[in-house]
C-alpha positions as a printed Julia matrix, in Angstrom:
81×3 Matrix{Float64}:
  83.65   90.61   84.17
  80.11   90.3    84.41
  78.31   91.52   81.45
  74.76   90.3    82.69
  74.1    93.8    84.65
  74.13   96.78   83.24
  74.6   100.34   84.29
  72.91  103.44   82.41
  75.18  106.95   82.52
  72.88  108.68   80.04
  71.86  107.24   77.09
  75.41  104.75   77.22
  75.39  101.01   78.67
  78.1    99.94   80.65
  78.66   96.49   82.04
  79.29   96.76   85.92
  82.33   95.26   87.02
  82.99   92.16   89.43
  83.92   92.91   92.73
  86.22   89.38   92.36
  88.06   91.21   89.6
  88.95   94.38   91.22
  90.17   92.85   94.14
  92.28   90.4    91.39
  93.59   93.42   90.07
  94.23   95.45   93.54
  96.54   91.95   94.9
  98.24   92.03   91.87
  99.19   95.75   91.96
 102.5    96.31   93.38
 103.77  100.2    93.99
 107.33   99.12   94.15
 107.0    97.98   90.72
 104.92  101.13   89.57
 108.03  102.98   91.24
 110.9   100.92   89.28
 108.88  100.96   85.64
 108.4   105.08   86.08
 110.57  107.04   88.52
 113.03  109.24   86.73
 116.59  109.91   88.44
 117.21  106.09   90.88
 114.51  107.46   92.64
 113.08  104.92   94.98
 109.25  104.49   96.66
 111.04  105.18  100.18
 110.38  108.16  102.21
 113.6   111.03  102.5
 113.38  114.12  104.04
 115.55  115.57  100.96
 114.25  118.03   98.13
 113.52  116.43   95.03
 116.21  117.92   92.46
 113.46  116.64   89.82
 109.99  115.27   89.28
 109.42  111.29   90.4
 107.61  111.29   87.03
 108.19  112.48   83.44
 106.48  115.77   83.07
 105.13  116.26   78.92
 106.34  119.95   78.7
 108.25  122.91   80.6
 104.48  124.55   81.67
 103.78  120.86   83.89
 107.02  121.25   85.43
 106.87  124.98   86.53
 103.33  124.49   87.49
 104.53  121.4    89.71
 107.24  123.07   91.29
 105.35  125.99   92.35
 102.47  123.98   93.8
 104.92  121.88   95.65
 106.26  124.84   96.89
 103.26  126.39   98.28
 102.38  123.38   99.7
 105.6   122.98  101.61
 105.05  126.67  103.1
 101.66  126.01  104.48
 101.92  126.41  108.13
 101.06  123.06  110.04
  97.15  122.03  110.87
């Protein structure tokens, strides 16, 4: 990272990252592996056309879990754009 330039956000320095890093860090990243470490249930990056029975990721409490399942189902009852 280069620490040379310097970005102001109020009265708080940050150093401005190196667009050589990022794109380090962006190669390295792999979403199968994201999927593997943190999908609950076997469930796999692929596409299905099935319901999930359960969220791809651990939810902290009972309120995140309603909440998702409602939003996903208004989402899946919005007619087609």
């Amino acid at each position: 990272m280069n620490h040379d330039t310097v970005s102001m956000v109020g009265d708080l320095h940050l150093p401005l990252p190196d667009d050589d890093d990022d794109s380090q860090e962006i190669a390295d990243y792999k979403f199968t592996k994201f999927a593997a470490t943190h999908f609950q249930g076997n469930a796999t990056p692929t596409y299905i056309r099935q319901v999930l029975k359960q969220p791809l990721l651990p939810l902290k409490n009972e309120g995140d879990q309603l909440v998702t399942e409602l939003l996903v189902l208004s989402l899946t009852h919005l007619p087609d754009v």
